[in-house]
Jmol script that loads the backbone (N, CA, C; Angstrom):
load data "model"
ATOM      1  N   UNK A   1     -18.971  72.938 -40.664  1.00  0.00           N
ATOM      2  CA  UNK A   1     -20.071  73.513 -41.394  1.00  0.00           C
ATOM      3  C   UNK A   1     -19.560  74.712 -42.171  1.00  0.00           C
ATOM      4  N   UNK A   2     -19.765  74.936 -43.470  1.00  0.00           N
ATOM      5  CA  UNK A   2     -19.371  75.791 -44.227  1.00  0.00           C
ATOM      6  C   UNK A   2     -20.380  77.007 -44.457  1.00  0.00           C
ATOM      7  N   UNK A   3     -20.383  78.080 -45.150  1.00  0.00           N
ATOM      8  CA  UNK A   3     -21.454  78.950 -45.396  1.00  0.00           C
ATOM      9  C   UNK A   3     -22.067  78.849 -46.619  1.00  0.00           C
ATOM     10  N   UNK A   4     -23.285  79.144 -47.002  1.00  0.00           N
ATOM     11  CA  UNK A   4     -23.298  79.061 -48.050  1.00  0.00           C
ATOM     12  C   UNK A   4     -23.927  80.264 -48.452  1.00  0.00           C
ATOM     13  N   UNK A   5     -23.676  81.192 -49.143  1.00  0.00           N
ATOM     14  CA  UNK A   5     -24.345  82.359 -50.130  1.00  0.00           C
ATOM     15  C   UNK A   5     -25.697  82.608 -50.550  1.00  0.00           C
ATOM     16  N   UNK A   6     -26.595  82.967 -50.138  1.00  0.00           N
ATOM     17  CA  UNK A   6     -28.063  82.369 -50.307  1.00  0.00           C
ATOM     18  C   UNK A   6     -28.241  83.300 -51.866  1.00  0.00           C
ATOM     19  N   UNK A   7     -27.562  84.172 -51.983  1.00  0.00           N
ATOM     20  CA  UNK A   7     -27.459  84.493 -53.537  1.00  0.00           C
ATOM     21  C   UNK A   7     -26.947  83.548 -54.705  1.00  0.00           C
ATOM     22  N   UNK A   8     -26.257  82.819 -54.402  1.00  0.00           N
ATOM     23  CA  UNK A   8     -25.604  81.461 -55.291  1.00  0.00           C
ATOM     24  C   UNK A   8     -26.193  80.614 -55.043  1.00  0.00           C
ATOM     25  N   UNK A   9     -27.091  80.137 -54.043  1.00  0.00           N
ATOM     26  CA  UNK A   9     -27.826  79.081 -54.489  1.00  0.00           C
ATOM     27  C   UNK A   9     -29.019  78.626 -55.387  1.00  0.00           C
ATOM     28  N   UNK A  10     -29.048  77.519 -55.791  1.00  0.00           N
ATOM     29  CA  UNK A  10     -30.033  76.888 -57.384  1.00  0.00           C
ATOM     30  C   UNK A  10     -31.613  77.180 -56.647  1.00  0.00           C
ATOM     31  N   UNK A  11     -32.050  77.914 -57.029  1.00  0.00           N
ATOM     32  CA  UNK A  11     -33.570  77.755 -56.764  1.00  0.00           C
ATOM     33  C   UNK A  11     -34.240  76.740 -56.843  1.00  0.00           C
ATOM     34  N   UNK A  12     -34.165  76.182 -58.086  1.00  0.00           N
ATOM     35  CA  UNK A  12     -34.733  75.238 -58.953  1.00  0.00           C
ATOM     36  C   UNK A  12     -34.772  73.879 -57.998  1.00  0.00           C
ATOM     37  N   UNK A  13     -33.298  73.869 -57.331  1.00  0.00           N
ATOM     38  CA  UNK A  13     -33.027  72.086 -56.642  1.00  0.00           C
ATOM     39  C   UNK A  13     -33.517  72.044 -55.089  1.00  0.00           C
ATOM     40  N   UNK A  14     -34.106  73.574 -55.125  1.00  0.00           N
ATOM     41  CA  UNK A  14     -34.596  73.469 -53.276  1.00  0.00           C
ATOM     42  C   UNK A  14     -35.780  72.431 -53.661  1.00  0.00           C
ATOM     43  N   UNK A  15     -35.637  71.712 -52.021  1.00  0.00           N
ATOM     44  CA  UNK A  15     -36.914  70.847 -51.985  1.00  0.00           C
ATOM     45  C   UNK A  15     -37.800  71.281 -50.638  1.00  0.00           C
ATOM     46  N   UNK A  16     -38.600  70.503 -51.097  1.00  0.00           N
ATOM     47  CA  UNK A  16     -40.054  70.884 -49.582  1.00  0.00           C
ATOM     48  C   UNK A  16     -40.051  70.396 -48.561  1.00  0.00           C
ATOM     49  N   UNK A  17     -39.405  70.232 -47.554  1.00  0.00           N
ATOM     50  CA  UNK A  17     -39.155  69.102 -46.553  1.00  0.00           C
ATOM     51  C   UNK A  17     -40.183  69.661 -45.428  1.00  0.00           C
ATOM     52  N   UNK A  18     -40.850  68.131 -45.604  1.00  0.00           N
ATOM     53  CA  UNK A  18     -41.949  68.221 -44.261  1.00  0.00           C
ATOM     54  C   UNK A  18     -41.397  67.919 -43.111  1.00  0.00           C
ATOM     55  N   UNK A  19     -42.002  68.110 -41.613  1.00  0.00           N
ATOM     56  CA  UNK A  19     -42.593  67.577 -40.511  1.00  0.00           C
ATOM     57  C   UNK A  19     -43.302  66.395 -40.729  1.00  0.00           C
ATOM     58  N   UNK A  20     -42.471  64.995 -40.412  1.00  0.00           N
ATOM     59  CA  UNK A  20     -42.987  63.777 -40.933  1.00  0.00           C
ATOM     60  C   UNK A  20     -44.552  63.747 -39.970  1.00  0.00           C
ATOM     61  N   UNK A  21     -44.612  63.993 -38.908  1.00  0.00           N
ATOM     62  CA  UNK A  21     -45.629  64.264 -38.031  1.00  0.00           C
ATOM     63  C   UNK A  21     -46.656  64.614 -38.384  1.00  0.00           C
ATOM     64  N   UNK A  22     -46.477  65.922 -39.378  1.00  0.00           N
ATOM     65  CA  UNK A  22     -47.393  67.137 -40.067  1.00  0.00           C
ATOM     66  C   UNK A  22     -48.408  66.477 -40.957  1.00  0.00           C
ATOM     67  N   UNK A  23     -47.390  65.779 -42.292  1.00  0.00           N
ATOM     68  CA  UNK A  23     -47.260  65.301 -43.294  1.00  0.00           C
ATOM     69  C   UNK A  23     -48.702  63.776 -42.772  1.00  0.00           C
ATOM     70  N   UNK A  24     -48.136  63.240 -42.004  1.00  0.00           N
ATOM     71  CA  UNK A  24     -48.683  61.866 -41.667  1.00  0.00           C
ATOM     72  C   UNK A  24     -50.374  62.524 -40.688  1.00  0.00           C
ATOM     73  N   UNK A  25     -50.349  63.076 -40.480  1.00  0.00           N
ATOM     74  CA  UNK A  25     -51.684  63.805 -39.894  1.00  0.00           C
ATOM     75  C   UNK A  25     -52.389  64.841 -41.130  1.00  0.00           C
ATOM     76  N   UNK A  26     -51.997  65.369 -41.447  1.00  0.00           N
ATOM     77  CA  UNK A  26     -52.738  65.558 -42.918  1.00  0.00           C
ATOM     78  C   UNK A  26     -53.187  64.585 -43.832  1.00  0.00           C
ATOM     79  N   UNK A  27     -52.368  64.072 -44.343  1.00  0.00           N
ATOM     80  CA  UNK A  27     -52.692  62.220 -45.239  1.00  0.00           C
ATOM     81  C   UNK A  27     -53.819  61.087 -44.214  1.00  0.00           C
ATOM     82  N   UNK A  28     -53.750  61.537 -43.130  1.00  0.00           N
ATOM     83  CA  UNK A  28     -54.498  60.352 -42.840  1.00  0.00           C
ATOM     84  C   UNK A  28     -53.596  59.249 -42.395  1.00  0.00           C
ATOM     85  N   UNK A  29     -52.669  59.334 -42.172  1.00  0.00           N
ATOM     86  CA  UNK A  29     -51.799  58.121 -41.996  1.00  0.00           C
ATOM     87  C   UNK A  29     -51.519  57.848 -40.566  1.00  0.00           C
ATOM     88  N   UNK A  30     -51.730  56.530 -39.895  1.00  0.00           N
ATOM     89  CA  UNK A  30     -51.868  56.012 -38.485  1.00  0.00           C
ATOM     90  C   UNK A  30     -50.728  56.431 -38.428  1.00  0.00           C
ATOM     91  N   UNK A  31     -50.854  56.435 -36.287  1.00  0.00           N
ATOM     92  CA  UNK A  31     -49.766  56.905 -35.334  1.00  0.00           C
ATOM     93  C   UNK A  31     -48.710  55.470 -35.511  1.00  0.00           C
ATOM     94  N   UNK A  32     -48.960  54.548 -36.017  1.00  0.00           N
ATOM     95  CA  UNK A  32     -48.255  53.115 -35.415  1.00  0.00           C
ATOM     96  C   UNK A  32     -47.240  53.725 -37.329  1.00  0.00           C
ATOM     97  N   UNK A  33     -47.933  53.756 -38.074  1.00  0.00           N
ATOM     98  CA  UNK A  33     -47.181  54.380 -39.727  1.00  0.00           C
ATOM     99  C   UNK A  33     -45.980  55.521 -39.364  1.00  0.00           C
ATOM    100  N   UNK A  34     -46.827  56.394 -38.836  1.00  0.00           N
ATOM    101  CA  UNK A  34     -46.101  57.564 -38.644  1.00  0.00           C
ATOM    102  C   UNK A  34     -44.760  57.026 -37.514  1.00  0.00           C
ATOM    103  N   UNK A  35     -44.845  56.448 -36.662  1.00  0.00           N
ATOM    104  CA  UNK A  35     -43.827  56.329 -35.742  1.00  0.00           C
ATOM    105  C   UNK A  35     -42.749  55.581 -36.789  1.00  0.00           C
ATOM    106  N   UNK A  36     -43.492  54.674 -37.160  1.00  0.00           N
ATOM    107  CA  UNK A  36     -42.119  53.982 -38.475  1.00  0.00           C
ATOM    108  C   UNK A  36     -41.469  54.683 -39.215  1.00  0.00           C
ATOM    109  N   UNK A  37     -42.149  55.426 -39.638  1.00  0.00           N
ATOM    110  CA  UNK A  37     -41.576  56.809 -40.932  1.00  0.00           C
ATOM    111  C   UNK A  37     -40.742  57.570 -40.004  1.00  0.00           C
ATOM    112  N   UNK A  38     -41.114  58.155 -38.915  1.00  0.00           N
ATOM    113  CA  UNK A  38     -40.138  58.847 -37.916  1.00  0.00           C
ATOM    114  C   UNK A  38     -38.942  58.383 -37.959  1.00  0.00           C
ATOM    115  N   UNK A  39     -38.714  56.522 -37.458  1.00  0.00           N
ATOM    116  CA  UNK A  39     -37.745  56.067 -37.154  1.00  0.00           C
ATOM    117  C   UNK A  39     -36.840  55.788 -38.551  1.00  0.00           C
ATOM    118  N   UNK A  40     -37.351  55.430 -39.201  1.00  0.00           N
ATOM    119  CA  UNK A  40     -36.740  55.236 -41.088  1.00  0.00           C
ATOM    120  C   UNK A  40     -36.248  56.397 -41.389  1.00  0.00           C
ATOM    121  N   UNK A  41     -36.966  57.772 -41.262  1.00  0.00           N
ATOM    122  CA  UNK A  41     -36.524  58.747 -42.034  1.00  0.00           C
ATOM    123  C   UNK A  41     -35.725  60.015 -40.787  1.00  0.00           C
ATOM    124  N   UNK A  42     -36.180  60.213 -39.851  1.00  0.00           N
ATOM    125  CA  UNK A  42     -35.724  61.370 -38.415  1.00  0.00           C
ATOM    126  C   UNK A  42     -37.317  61.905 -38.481  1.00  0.00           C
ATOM    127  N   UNK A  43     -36.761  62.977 -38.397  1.00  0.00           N
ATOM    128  CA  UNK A  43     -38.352  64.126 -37.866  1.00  0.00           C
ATOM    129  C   UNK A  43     -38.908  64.971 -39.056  1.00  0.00           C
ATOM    130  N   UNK A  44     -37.549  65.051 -40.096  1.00  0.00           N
ATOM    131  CA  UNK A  44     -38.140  65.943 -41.522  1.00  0.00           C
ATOM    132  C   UNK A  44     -37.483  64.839 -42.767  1.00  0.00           C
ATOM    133  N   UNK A  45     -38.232  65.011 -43.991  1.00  0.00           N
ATOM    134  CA  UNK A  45     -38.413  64.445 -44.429  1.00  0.00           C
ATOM    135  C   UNK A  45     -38.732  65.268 -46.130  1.00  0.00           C
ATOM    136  N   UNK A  46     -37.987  64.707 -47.126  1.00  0.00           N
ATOM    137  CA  UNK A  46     -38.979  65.491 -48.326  1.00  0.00           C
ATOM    138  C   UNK A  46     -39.984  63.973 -48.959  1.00  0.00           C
ATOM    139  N   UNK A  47     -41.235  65.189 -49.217  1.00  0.00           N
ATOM    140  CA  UNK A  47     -42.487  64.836 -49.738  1.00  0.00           C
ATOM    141  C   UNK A  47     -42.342  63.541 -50.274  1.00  0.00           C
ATOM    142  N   UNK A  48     -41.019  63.158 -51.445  1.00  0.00           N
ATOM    143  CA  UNK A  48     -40.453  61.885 -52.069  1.00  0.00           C
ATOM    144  C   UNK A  48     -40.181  61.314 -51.260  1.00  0.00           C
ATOM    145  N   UNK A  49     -39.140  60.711 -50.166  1.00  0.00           N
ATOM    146  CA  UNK A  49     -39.144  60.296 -49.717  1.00  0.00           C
ATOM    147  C   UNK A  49     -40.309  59.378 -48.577  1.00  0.00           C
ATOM    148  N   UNK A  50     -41.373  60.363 -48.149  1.00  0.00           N
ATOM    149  CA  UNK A  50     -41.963  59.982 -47.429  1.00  0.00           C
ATOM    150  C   UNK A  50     -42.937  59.112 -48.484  1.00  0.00           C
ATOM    151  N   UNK A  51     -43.636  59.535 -49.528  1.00  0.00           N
ATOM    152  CA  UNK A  51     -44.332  58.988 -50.535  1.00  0.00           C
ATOM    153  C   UNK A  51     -43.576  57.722 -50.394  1.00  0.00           C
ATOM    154  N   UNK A  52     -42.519  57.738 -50.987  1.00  0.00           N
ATOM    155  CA  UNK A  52     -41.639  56.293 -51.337  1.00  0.00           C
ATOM    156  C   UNK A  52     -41.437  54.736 -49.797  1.00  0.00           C
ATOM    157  N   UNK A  53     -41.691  55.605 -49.129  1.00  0.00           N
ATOM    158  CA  UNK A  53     -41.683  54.756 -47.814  1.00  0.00           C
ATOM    159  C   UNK A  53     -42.599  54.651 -46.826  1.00  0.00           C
ATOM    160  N   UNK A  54     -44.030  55.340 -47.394  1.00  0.00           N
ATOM    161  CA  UNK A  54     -45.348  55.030 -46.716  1.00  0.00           C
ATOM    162  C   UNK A  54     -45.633  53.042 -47.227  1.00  0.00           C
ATOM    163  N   UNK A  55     -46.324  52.241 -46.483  1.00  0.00           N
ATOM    164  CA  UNK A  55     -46.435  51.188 -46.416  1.00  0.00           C
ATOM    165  C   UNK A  55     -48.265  51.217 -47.048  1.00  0.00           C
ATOM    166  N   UNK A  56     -48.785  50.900 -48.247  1.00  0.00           N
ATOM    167  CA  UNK A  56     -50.075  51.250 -48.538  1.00  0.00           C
ATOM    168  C   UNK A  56     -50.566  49.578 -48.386  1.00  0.00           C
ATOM    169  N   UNK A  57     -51.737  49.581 -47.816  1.00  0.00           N
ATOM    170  CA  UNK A  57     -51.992  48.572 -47.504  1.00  0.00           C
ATOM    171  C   UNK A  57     -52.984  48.243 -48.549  1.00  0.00           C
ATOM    172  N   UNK A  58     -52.954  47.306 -49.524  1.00  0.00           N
ATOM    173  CA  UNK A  58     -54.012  47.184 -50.752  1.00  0.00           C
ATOM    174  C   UNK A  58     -54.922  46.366 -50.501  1.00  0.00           C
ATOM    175  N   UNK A  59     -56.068  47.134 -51.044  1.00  0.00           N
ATOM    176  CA  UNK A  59     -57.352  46.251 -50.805  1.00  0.00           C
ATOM    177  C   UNK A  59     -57.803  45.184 -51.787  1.00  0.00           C
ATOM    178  N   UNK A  60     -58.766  43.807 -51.876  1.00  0.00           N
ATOM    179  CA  UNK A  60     -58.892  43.076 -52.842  1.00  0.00           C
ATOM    180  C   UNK A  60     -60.186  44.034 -53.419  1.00  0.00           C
ATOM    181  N   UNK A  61     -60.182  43.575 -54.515  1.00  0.00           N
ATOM    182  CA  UNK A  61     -61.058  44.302 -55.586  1.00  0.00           C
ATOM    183  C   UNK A  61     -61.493  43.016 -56.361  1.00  0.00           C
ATOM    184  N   UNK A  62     -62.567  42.594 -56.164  1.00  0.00           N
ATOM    185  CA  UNK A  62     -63.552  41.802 -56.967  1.00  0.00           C
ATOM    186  C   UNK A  62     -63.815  42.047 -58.115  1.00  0.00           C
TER     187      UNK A  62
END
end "model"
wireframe off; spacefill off
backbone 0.3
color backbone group
């Protein structure tokens, strides 16, 4: 593990990394979803990612 300078680093490229747990209990998203996302992604997660690998179940529309 190296150090890194918190003065040299890009502001701009930090990302938001949730608590997939957090994330999936705020949204509304089932415990049986959330355990999948756990296992696919670990325990944190950024916002993209989790978006990109939630499973949306589509409804028919008449």
């Amino acid at each position: 593990m190296t150090h890194a300078d918190v003065r040299t680093l890009d502001k701009f490229r930090a990302k938001h990394v949730w608590d997939v747990a957090e994330y999936c209990r705020r949204t509304g998203i089932q415990k049986a979803e959330e355990k999948r996302l756990i296992k696919v992604l670990g325990k944190y997660a950024s916002s993209h990612e989790l978006q990109m690998n939630i499973i949306r179940h589509h409804s028919r529309i008449r």
